[in-house]
C-alpha positions in Angstrom: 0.0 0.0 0.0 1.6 3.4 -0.5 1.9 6.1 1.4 -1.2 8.2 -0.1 -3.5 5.4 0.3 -2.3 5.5 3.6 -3.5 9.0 4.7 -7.5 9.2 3.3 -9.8 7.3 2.3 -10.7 5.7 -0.9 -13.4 4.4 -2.4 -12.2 0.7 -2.7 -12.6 1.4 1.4 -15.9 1.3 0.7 -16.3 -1.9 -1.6 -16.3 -4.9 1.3 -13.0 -5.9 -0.2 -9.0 -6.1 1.1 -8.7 -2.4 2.4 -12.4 -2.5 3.9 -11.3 -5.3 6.0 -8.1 -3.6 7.3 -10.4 -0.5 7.8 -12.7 -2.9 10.0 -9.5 -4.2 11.9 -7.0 -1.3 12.2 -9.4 1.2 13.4 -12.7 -0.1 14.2 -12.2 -3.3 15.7 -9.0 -2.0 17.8 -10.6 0.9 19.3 -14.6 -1.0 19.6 -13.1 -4.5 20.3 -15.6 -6.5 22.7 -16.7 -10.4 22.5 -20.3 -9.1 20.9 -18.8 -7.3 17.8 -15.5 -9.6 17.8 -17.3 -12.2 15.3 -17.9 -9.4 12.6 -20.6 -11.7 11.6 -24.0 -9.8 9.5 -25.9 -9.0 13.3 -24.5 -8.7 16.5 -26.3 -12.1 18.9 -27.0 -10.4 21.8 -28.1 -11.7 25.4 -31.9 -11.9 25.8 -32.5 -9.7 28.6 -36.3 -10.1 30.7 -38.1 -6.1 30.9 -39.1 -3.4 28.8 -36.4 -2.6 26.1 -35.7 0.8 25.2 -34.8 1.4 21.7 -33.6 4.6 20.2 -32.0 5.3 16.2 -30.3 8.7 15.6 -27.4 10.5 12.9 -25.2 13.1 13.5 -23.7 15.6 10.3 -22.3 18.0 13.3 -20.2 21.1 11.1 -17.0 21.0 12.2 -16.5 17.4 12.7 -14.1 18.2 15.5 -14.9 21.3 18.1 -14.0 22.4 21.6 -14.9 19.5 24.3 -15.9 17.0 21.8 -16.0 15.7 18.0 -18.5 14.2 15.9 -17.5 10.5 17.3 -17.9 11.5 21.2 -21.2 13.1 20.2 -22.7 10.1 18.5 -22.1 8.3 21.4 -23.6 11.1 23.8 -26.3 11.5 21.8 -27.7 7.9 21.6 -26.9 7.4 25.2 -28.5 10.2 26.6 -31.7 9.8 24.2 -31.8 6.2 26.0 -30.9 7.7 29.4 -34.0 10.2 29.6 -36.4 7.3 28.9 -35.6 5.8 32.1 -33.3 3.2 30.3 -30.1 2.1 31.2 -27.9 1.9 27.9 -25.9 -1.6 27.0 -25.6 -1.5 23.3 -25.3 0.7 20.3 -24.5 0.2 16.8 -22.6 2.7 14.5 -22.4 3.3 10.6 -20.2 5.5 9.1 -20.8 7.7 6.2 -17.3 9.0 4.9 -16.1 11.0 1.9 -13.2 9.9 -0.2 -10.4 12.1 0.9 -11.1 11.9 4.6 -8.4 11.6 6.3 -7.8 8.3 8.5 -5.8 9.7 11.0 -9.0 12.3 11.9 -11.2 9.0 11.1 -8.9 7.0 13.9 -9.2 10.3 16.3 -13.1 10.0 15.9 -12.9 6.2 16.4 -10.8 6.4 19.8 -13.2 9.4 21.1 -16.3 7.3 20.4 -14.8 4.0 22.1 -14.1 6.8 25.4 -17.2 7.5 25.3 -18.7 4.3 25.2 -16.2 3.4 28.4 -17.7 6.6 30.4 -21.2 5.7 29.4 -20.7 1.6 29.5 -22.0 0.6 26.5 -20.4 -1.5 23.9 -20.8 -1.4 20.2 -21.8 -4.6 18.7 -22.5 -4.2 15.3 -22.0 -1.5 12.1 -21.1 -0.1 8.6 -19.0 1.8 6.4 -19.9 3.5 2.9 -17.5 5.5 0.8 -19.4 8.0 -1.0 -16.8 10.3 -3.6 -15.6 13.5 -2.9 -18.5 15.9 -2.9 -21.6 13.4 -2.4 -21.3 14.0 2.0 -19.0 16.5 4.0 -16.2 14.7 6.0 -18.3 11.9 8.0 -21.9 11.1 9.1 -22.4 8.7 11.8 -25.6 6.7 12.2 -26.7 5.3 15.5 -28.9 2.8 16.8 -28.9 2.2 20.5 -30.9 0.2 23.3 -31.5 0.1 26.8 -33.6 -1.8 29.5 -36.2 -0.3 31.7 -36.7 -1.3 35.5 -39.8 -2.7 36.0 -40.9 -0.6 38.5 -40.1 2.6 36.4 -43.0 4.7 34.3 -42.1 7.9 33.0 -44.3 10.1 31.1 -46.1 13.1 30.9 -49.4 11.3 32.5 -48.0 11.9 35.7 -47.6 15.4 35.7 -49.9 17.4 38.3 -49.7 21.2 39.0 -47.1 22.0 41.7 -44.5 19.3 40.0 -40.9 21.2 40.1 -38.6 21.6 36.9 -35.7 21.1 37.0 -32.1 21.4 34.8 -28.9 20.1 35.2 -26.8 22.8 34.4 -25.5 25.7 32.3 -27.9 26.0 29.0 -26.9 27.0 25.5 -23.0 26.1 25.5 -23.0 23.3 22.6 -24.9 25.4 19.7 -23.0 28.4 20.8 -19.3 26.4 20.5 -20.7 25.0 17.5 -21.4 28.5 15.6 -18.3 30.1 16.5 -16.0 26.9 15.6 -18.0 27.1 12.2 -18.0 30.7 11.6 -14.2 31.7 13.6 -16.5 33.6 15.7 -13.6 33.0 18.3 -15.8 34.0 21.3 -13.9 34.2 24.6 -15.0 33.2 27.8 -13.2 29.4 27.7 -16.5 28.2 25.7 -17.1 25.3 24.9 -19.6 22.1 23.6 -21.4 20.2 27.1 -21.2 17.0 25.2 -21.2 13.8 27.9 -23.0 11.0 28.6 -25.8 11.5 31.5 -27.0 7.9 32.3 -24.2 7.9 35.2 -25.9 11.1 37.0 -29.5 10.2 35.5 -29.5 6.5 37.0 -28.7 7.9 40.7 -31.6 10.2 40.5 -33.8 7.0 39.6 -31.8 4.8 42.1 -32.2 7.8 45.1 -36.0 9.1 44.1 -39.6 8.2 43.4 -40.8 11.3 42.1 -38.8 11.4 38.8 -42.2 12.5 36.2 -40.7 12.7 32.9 -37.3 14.0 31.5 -35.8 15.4 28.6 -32.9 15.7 26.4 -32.0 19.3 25.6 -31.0 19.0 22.2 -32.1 20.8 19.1 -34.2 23.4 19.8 -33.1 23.4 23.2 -35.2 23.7 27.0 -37.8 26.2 25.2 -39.0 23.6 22.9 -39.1 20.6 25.1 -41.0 22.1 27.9 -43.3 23.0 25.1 -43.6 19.4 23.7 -43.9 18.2 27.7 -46.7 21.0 28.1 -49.4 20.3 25.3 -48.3 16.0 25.7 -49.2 16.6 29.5 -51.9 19.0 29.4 -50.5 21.6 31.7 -48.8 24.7 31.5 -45.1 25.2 32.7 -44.1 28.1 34.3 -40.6 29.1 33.8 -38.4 31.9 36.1 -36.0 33.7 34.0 -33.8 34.7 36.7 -33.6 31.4 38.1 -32.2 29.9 34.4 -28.5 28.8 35.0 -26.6 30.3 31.8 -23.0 30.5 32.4 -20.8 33.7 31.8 -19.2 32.4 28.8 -22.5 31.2 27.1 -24.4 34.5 28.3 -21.7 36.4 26.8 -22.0 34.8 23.2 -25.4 34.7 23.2 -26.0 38.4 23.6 -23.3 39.5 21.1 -25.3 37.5 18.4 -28.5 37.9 19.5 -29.6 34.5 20.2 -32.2 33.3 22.6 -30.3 30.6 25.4 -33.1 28.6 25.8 -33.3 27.7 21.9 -29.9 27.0 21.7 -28.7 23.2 21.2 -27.2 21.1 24.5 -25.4 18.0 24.7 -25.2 16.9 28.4 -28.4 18.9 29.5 -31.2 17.7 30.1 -34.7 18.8 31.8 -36.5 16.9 34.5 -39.9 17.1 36.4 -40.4 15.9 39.8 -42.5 16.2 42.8 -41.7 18.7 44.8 -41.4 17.1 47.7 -38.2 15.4 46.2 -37.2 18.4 44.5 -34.6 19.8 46.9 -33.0 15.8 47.1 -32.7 15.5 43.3 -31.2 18.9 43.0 -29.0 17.7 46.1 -27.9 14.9 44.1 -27.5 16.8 41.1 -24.9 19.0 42.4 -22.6 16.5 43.5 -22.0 14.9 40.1 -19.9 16.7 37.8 -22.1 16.8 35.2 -24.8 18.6 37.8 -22.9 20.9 39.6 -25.2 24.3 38.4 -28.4 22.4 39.1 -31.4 23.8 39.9 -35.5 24.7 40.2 -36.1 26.9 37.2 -39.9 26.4 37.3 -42.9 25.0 38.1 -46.3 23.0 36.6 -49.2 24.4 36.9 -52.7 23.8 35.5 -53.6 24.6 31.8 -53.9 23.8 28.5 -50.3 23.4 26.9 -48.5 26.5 27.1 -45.1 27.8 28.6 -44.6 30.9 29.9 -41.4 32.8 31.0 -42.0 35.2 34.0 -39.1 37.7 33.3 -36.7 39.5 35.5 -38.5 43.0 35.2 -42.3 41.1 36.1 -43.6 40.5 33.0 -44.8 37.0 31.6 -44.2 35.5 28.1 -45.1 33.2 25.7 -42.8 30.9 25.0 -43.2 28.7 21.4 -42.1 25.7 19.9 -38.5 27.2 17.7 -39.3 28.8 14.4 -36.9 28.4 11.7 -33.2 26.6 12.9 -31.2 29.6 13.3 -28.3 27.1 13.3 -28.2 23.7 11.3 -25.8 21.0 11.6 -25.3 21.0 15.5 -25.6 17.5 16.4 
């Protein structure tokens, strides 16, 4: 092999043939290696496992490919796990297919690899089965990764929005808006200051001591696209209540606060990656906020609002005593962030 075909990909890569398999081997298999996905057979034979089984599918085109606190590879694996996470799941497996163009470079295709396989060791999920197409230069930018991933569900767990009743608390785990606003400025060489940068990590760990610790867990959420405006909406008209929201009480850190008003963007339509929203009874609230704040992933935890009864809407009560609306997001002002 020479040294070009060495340094990017090709399309024989792609073709199931001799550089395929040391594809398979040199990257995926050494970084993903595990006794499920060691057979490289057609489908991964998995364990049967008694319960409920979670099941989630999900693909990532992030622009850049590789940003401050994460890349497109540790992302994928974030994303999948968390999607599982906020079911009331706990994640075992996921499955991952690369979409690459020819030209991408395999050291930056090995960097991916090796973040997605720390990420699966944080989380503790193994991947068991996948893909690769080579598409030619021009037909996909860089890499897409496609996910599938599942989960079991104790028995004695039932989230959802029919548990909601007015006086539940909501809650967040931290900081909101950091991942679309890292995104935007890598993209654009915004170079906003402040040490900003993506929230992208897997919540099952700090999500599965809240279920272990309390009863009252109602429902959570993933803040991704569209961030916390537009899943307390979806929770709101689902449920059949309205959500109140305090804007003084939302935790926006310095660095994303900063950002955010230079551009003029709104924080709580912004994209997260290791946020996530969670209604509970309020007499657990101060517990699970408790807990929260000693994990490292929930250390700016807090009440931002409350349920109360209604018809489906969210409202913001402002700093200066005003109320308003708040609506599903209207046109992505920001595509490509996950």
């Amino acid at each position: 092999m020479n040294k070009d075909k060495e340094e990017i990909i090709l399309l024989a890569h792609g073709d199931g043939g001799l550089l395929t398999r040391e594809l398979v081997n040199n990257i995926f298999l050494r970084h993903f290696d595990n006794p499920l996905l060691r057979p490289l057979a057609d489908a991964a034979v998995l364990p049967a496992q008694t319960g409920r089984m979670a099941f989630t599918a999900d693909a990532f085109v992030v622009d850049p490919v590789f940003f401050p606190g994460g890349d497109i590879g540790k992302l994928a694996v974030c994303g999948t796990v968390n999607d599982l996470a906020v079911s009331g799941a706990r994640p075992r497996h996921i499955t991952a297919s690369f979409i690459i163009e020819e030209g991408f470079a395999l050291a930056a295709l090995e960097k991916i690899a090796a973040s997605m396989a720390a990420a699966c060791a944080e989380a503790g999920v193994t991947v068991v089965a996948g893909d690769t197409k080579v598409v030619p230069r021009g037909h996909v930018d860089k890499i897409f990764i496609s996910t599938a991933g599942v989960g079991m569900i104790p028995d004695n767990l039932g989230l959802g929005c029919h548990r909601l009743r007015p006086g539940d608390a909501v809650l967040v785990n931290g900081s909101l808006g950091n991942h679309g606003l890292t995104i935007l400025s890598a993209r654009e060489n915004l170079g906003l200051e402040g040490g900003l940068q993506s929230d992208c990590a897997p919540l099952n760990g700090i999500i599965r001591q809240l279920l272990d610790k309390c009863s009252g867990i109602k429902i959570m959420r993933d803040l991704t696209r569209g961030g916390l405006a537009t899943a307390a909406k979806e929770i709101a008209e689902a449920g059949g209540i309205d959500i109140y929201l305090q804007e003084a009480l939302l935790p926006v850190d310095a660095a994303a606060r900063g950002g955010a008003e230079m551009l003029g963007l709104d924080p709580l339509y912004l994209a997260n990656e290791g946020k996530f929203l969670a209604i509970v009874d309020p007499t657990e609230a101060a517990l699970v906020v408790e807990i929260l704040q000693r994990h490292p992933f929930g250390r700016d935890a807090r009440v931002i609002g409350e349920v109360r009864a209604g018809k489906g809407n969210v409202y913001m009560e402002t700093a200066l005593g005003g109320t308003r609306i708040i609506d599903y997001l209207a046109g992505n002002p920001l595509p490509r962030i996950c």
